[in-house]
C-alpha positions in Angstrom: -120.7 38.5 -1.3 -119.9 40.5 1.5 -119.3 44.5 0.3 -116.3 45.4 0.7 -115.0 48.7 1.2 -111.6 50.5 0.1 -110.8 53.0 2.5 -108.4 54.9 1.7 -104.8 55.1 3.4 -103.6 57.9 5.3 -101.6 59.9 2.5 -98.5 61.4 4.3 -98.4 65.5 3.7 -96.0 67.2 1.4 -93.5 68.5 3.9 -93.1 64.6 5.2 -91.9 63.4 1.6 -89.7 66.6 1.3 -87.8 65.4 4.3 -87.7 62.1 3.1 -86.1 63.1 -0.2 -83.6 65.8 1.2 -82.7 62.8 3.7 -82.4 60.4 1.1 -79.6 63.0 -0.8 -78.0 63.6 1.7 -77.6 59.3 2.5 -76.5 59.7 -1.6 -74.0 62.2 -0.9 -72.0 60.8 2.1 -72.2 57.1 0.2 -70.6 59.1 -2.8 -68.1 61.0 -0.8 -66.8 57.8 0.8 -66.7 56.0 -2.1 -64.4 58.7 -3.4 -62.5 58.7 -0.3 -61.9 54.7 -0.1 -61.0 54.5 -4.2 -58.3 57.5 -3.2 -57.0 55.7 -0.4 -57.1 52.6 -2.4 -55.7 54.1 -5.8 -52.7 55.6 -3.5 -51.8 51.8 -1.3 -51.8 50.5 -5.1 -49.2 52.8 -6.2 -47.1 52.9 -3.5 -47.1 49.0 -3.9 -45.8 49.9 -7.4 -43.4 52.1 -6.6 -42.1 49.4 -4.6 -42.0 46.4 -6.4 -41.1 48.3 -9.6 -37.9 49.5 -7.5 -37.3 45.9 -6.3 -37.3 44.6 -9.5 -34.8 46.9 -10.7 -32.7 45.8 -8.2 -33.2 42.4 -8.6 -32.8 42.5 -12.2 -29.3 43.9 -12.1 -28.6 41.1 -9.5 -29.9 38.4 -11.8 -27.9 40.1 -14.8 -24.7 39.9 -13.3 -25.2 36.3 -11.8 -26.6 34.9 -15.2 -23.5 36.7 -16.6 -20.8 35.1 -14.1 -22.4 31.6 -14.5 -22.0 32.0 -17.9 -18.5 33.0 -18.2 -17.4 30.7 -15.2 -19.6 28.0 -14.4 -21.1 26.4 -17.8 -17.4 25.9 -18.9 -16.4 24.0 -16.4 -19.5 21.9 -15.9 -19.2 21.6 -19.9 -15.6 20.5 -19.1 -16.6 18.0 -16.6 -19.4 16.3 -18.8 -16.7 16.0 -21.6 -14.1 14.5 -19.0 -16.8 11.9 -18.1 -17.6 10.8 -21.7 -13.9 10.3 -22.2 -13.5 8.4 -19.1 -16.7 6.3 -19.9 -15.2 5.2 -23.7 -12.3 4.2 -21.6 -13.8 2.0 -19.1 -16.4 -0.4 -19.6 -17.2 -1.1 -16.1 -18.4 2.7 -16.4 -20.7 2.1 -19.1 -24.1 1.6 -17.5 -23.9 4.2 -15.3 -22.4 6.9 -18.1 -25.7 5.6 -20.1 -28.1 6.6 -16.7 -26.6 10.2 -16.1 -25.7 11.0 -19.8 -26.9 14.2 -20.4 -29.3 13.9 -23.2 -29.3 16.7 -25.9 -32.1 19.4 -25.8 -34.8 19.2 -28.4 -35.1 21.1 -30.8 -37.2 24.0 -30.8 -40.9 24.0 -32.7 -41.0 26.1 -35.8 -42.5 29.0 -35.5 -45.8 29.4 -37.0 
């Protein structure tokens, strides 16, 4: 076997690996200050976006309330109405039938129990 021999590496000096260390805080320090800076800027876009939609939906809501309202007082009567008018008129006339039996409105099921 051939002898081999270990030499040994160059060992860097102490004041080397001090700058390496301050260097590497300092790269831990500005990675931590941005982070902080971009989950700021971040918290505050989410917030405004918040603001925002929470406002919009306010609005909308009141919108909705008041249409939901008006179709209720105004418009399910007289589509009601109409439906009823259309029954009658199919009893009446048999040439009506079949298509009284396609657009007959079926009722809703009833809803599940609850558990």
């Amino acid at each position: 076997m051939e002898n081999v021999q270990n030499t040994p590496m160059d060992q860097p000096d102490v004041n080397e690996l001090q700058e390496q260390c301050q260097w590497l805080r300092r790269q831990v320090f500005t990675l931590l200050v941005l982070m902080v800076v971009v989950s700021g800027t971040l918290t505050v876009y989410l917030w405004r976006q918040y603001r925002t939609v929470h406002s919009d939906l306010k609005a909308l809501r009141s919108q909705y309330g008041q249409g939901i309202a008006d179709y209720q007082k105004n418009t399910a009567p007289k589509a009601e109405e109409f439906v009823k008018k259309l029954v009658e008129y199919g009893q009446t006339h048999p040439d009506f039938a079949p298509i009284m039996n396609q657009i007959q409105p079926h009722p809703a099921p009833a809803p599940a129990p609850k558990k």
